[in-house]
OpenMM code with the backbone's topology and positions (N, CA, C; nanometers):
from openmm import Vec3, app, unit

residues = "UNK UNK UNK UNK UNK UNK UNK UNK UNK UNK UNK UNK UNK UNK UNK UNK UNK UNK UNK UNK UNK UNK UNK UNK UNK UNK UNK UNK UNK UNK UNK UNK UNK UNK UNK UNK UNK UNK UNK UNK UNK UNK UNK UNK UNK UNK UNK UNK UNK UNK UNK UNK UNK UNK UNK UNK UNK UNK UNK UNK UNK UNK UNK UNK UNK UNK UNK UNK UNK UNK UNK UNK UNK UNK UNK UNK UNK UNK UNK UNK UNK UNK UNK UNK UNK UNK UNK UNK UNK UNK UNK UNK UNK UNK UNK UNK UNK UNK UNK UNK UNK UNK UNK UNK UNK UNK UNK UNK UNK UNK UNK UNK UNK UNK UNK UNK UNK UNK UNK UNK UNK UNK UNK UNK".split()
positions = [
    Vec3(0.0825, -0.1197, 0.0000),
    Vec3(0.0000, 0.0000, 0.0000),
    Vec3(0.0865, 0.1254, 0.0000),
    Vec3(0.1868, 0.0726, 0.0753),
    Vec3(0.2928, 0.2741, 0.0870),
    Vec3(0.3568, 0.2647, -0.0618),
    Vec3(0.3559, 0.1743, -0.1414),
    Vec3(0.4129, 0.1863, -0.2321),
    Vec3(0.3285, 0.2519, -0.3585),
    Vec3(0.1945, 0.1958, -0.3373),
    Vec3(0.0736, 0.2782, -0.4164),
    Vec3(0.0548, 0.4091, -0.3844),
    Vec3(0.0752, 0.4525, -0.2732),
    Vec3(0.0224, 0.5671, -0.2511),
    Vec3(0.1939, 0.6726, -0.2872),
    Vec3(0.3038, 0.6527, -0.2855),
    Vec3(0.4146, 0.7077, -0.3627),
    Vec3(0.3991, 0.7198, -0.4730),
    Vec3(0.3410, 0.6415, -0.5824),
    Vec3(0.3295, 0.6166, -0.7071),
    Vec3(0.1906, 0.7345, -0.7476),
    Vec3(0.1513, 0.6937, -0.6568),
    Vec3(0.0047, 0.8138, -0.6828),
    Vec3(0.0701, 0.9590, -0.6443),
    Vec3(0.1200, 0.9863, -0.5399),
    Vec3(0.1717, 1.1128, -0.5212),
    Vec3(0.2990, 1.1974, -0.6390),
    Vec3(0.3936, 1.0693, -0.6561),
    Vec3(0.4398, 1.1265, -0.7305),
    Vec3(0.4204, 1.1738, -0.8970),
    Vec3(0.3344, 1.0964, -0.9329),
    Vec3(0.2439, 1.1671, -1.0593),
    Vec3(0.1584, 1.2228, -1.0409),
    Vec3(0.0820, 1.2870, -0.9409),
    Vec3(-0.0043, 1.3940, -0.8742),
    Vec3(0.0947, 1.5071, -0.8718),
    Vec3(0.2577, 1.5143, -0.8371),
    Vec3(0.3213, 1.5924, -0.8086),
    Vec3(0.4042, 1.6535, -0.9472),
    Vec3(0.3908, 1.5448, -1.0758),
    Vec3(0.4198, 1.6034, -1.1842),
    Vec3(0.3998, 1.6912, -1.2518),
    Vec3(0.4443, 1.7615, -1.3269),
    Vec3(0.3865, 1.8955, -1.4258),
    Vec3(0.2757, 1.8065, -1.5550),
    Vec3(0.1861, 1.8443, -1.5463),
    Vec3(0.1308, 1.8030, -1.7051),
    Vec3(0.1431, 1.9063, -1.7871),
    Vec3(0.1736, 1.8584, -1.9320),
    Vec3(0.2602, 1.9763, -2.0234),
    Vec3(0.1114, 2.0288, -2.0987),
    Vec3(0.1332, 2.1987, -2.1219),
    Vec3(0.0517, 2.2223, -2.1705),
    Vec3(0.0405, 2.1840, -2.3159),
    Vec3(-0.0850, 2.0867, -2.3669),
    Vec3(-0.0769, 2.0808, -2.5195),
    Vec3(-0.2085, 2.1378, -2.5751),
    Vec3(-0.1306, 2.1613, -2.7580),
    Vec3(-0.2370, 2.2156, -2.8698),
    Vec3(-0.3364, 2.1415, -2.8851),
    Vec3(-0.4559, 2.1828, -2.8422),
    Vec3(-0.5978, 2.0780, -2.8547),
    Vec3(-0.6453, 2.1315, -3.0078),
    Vec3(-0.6496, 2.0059, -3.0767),
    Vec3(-0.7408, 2.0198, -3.2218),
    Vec3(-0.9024, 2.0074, -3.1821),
    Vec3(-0.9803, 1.9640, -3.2894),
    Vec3(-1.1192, 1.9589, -3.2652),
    Vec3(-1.0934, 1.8141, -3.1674),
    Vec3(-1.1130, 1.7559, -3.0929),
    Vec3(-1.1512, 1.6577, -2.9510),
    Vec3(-1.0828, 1.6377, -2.8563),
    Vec3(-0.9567, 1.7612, -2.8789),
    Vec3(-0.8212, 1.7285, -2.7716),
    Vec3(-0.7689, 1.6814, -2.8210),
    Vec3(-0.6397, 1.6451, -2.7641),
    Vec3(-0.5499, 1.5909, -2.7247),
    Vec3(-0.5487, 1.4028, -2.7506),
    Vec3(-0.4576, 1.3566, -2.8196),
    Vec3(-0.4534, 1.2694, -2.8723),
    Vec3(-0.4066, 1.1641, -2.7529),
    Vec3(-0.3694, 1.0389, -2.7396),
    Vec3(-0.2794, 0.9538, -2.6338),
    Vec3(-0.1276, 0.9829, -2.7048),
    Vec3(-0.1432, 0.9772, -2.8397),
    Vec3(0.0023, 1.0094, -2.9136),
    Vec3(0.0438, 1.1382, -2.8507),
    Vec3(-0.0269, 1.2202, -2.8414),
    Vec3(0.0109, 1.3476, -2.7907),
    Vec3(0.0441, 1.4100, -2.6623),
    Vec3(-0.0300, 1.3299, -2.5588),
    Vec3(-0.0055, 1.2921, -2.4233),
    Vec3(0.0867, 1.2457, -2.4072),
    Vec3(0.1348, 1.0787, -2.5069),
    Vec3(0.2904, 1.0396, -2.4931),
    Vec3(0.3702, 1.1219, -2.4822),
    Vec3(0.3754, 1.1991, -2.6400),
    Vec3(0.4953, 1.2947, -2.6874),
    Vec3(0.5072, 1.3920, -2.5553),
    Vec3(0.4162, 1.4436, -2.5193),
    Vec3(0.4138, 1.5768, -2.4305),
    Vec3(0.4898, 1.5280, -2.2753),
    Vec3(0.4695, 1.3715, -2.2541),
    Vec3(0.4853, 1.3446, -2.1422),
    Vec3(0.6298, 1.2846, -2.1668),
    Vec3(0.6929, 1.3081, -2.2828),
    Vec3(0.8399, 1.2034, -2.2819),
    Vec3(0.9979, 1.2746, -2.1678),
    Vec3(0.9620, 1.3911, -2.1560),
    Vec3(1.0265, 1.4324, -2.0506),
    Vec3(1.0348, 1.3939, -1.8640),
    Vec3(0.9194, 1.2993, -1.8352),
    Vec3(0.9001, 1.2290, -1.7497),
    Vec3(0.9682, 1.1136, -1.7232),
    Vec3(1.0081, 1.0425, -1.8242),
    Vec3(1.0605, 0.9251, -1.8316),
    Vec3(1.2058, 0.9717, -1.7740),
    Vec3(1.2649, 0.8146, -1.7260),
    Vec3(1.3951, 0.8670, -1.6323),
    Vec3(1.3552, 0.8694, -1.5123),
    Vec3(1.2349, 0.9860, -1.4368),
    Vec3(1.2477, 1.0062, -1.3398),
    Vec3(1.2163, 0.9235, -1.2599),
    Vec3(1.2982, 0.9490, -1.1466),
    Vec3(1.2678, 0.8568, -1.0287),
    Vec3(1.2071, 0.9030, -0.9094),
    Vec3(1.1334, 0.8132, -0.8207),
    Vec3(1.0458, 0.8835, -0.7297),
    Vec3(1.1252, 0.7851, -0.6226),
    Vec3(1.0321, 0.8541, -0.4726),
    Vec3(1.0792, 0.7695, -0.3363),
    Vec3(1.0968, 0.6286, -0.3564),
    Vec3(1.1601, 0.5701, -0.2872),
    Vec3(1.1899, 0.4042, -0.2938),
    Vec3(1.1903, 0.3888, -0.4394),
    Vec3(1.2619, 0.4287, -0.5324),
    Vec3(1.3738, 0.3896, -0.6528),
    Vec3(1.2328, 0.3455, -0.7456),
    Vec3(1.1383, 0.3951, -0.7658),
    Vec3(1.0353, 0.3566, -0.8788),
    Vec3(1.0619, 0.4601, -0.9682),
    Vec3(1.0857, 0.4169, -1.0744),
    Vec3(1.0535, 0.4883, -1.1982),
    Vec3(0.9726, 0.5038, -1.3304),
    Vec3(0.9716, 0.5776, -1.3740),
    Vec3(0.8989, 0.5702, -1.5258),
    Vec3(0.9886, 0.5695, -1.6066),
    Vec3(0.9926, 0.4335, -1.6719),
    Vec3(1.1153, 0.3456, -1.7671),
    Vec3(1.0216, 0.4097, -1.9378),
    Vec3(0.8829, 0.4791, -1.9632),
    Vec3(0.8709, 0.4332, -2.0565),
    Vec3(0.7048, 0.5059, -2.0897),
    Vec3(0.6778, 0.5952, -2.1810),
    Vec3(0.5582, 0.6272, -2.1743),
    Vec3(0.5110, 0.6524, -2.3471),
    Vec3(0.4376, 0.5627, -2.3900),
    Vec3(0.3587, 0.5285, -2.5282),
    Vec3(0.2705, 0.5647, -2.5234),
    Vec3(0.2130, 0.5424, -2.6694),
    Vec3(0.0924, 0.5408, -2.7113),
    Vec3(0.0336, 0.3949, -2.7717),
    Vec3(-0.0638, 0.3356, -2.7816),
    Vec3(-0.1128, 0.2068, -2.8675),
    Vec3(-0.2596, 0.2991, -2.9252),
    Vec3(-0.2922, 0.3285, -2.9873),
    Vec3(-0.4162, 0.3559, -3.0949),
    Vec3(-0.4625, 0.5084, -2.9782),
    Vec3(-0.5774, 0.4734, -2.8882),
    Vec3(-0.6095, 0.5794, -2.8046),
    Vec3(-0.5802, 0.5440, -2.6503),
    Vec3(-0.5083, 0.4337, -2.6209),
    Vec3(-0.4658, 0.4192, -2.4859),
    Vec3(-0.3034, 0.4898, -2.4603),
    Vec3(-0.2810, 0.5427, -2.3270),
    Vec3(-0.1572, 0.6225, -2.3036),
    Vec3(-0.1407, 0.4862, -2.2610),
    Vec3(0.0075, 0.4582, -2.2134),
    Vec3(0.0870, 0.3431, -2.1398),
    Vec3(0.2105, 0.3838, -2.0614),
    Vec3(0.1855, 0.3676, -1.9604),
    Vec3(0.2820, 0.4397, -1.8454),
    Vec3(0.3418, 0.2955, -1.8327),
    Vec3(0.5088, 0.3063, -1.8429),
    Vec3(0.5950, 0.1854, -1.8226),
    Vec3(0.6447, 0.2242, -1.6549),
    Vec3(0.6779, 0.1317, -1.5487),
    Vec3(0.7367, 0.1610, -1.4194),
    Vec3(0.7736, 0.0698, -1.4449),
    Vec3(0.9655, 0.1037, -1.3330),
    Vec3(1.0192, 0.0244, -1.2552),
    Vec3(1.0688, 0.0167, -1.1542),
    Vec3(1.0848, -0.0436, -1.0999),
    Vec3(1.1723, -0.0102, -0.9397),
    Vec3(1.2865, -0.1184, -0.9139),
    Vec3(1.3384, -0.1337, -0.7900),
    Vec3(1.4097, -0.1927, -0.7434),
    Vec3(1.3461, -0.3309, -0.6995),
    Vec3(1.4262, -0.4472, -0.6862),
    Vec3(1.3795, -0.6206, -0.6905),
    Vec3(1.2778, -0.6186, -0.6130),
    Vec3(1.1712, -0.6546, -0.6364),
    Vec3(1.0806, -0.6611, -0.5599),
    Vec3(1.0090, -0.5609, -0.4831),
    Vec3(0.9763, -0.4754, -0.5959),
    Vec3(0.9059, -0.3106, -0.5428),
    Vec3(0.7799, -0.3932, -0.6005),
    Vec3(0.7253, -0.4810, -0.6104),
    Vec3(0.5467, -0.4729, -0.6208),
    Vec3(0.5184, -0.5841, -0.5176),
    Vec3(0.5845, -0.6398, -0.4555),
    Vec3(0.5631, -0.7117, -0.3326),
    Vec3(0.4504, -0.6479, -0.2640),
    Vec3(0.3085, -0.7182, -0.2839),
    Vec3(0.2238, -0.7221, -0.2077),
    Vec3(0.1352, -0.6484, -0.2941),
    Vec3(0.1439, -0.6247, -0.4013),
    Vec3(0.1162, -0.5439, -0.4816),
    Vec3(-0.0091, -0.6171, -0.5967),
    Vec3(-0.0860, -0.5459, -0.6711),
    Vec3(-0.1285, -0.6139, -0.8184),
    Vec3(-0.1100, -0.5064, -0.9263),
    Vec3(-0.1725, -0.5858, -1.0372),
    Vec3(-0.1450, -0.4931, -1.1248),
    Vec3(-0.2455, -0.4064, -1.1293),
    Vec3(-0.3889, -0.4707, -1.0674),
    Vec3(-0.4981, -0.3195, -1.0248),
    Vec3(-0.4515, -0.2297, -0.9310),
    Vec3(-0.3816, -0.2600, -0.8288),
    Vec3(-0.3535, -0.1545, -0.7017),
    Vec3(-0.2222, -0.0644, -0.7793),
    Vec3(-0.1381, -0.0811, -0.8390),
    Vec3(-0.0031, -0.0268, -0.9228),
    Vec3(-0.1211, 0.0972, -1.0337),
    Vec3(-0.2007, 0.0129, -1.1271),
    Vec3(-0.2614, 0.0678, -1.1885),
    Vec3(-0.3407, 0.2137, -1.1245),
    Vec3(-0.4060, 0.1628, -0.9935),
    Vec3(-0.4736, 0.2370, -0.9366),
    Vec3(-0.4477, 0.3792, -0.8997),
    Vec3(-0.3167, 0.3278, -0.8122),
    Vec3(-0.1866, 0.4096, -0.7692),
    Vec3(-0.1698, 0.5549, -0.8868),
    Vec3(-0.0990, 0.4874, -0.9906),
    Vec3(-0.0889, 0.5746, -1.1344),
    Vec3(-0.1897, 0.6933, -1.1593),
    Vec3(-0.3059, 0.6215, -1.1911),
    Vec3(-0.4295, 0.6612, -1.2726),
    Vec3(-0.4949, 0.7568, -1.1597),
    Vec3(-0.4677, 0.7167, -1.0343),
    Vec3(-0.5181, 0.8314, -0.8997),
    Vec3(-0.4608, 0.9785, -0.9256),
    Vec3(-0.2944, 0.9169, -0.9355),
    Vec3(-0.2569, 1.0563, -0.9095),
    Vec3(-0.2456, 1.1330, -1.0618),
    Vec3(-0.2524, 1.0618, -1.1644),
    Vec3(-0.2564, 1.1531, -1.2854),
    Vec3(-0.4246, 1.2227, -1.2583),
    Vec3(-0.5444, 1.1671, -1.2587),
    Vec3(-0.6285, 1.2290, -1.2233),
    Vec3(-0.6387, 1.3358, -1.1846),
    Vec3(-0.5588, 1.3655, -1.0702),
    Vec3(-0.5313, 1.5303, -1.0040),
    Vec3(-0.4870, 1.5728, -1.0916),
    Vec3(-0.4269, 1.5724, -1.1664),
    Vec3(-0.3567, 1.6583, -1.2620),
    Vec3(-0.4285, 1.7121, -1.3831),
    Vec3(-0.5149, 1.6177, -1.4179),
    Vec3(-0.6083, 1.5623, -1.5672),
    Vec3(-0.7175, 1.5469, -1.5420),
    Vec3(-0.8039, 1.6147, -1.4980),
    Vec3(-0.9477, 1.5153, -1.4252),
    Vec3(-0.9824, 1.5233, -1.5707),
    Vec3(-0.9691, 1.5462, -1.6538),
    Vec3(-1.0560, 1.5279, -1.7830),
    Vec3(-1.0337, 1.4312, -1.9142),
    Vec3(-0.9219, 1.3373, -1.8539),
    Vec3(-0.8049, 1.2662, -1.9987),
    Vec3(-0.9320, 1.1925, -2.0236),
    Vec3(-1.0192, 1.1358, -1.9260),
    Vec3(-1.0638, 1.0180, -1.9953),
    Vec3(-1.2139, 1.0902, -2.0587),
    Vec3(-1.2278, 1.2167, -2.0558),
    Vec3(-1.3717, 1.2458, -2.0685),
    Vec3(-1.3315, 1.2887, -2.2449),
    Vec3(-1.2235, 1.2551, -2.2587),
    Vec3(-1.1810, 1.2574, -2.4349),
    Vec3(-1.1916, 1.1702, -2.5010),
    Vec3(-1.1998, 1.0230, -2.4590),
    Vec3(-1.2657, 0.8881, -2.5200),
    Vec3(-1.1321, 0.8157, -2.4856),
    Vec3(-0.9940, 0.8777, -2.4063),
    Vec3(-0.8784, 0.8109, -2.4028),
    Vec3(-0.9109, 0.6748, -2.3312),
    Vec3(-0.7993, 0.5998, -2.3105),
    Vec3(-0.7811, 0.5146, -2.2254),
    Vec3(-0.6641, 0.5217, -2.1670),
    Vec3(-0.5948, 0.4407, -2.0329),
    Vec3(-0.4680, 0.4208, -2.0139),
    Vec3(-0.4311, 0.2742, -1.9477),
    Vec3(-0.3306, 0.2430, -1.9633),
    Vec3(-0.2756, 0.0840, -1.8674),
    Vec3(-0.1314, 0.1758, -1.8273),
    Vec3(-0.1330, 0.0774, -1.6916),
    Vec3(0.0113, 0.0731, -1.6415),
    Vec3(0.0708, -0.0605, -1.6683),
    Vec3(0.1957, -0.1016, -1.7024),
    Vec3(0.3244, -0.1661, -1.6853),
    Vec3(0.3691, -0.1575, -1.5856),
    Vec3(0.3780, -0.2525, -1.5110),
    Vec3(0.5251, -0.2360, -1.4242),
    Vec3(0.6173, -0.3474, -1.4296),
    Vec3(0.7307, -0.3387, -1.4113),
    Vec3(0.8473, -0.4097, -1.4472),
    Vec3(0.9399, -0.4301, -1.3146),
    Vec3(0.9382, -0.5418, -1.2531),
    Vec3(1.0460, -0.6430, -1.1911),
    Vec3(1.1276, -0.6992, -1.2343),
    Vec3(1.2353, -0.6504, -1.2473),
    Vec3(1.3754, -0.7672, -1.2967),
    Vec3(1.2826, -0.8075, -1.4286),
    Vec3(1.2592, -0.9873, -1.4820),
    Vec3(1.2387, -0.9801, -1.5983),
    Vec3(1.0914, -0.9571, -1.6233),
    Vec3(1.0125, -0.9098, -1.5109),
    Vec3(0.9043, -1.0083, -1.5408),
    Vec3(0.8344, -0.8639, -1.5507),
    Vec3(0.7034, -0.8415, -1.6365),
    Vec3(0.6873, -0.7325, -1.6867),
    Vec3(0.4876, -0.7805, -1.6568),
    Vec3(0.4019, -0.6660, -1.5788),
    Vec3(0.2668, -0.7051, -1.5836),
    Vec3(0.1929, -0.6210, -1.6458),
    Vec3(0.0958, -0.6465, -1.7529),
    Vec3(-0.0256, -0.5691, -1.7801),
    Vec3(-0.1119, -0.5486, -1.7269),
    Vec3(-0.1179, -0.3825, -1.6671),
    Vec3(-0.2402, -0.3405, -1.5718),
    Vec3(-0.3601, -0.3404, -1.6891),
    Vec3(-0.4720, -0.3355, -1.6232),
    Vec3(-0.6144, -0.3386, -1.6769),
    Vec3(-0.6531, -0.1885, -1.7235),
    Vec3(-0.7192, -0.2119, -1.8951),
    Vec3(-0.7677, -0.1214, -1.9363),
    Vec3(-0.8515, -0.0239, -1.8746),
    Vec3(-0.8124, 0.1160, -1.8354),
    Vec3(-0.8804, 0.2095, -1.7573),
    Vec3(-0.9672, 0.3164, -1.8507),
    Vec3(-1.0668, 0.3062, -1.8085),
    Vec3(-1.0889, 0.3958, -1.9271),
    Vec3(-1.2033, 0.5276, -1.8189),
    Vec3(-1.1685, 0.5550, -1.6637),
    Vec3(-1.1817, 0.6207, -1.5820),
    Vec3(-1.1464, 0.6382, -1.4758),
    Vec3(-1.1605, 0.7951, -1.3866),
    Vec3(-1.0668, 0.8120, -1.2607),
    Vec3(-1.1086, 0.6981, -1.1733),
    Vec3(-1.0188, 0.6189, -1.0816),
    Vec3(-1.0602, 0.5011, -0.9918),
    Vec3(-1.1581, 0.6784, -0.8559),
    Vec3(-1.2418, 0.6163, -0.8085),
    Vec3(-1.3188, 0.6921, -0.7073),
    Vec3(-1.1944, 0.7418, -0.6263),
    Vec3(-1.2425, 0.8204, -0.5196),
    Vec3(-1.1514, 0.9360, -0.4476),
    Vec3(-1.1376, 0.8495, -0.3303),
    Vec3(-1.0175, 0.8341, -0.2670),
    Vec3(-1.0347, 0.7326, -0.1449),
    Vec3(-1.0585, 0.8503, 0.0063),
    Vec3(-1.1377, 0.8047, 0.0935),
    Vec3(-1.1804, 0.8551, 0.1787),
    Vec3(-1.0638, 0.9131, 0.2622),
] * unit.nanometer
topology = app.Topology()
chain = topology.addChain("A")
for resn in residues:
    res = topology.addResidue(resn, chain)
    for name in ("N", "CA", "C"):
        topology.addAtom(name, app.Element.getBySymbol(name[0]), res)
């Protein structure tokens, strides 16, 4: 759980870049591109963002951390984590028809978070 809630803070604590909206916004391609200056960084307890795409209209946030940073973890609660704290930032990505998944990456083993295609609720 302290590891979800770092992961949420520290992309709550990111800049989102201002981009050129055509007629429906902002693309996931465009969200990538805008967000490729993120990648690299590292947050508390050695998690990083190894990696941020596009696939058609889903964004894809890649993480990694140190051996065994999802211990105790899933790929909904990691996902959750993510998609919480970009929310603060974005309350509106998904009201554009986007989607997003998280990745996260252990040594070799690499998990696909679940297609989000809204903010997870506000935790009490």
């Amino acid at each position: 759980m302290l590891k979800t809630m770092m992961i949420a803070a520290a992309v709550a604590l990111a800049p989102m870049p201002v981009l050129a909206q055509g007629q429906g916004g902002p693309t996931a391609a465009q969200f990538a591109q805008a967000l490729q200056t993120e990648v690299g960084k590292e947050f508390d307890g050695g998690i990083r963002i190894v990696g941020i795409e596009a696939e058609g209209n889903t964004l894809i946030f890649k993480m990694s951390g140190p051996a065994g940073w999802r211990e105790g973890e899933t790929p909904e609660s990691l996902s959750d984590a993510l998609v919480g704290g970009f929310c603060k930032e974005a309350p509106d990505f998904f009201d554009r028809g986007l989607t997003m998944r998280v990745h996260s990456i252990d040594g070799p083993s690499e998990w696909r978070g679940p297609l989000v295609r809204s903010c997870p609720p506000p935790e009490d």
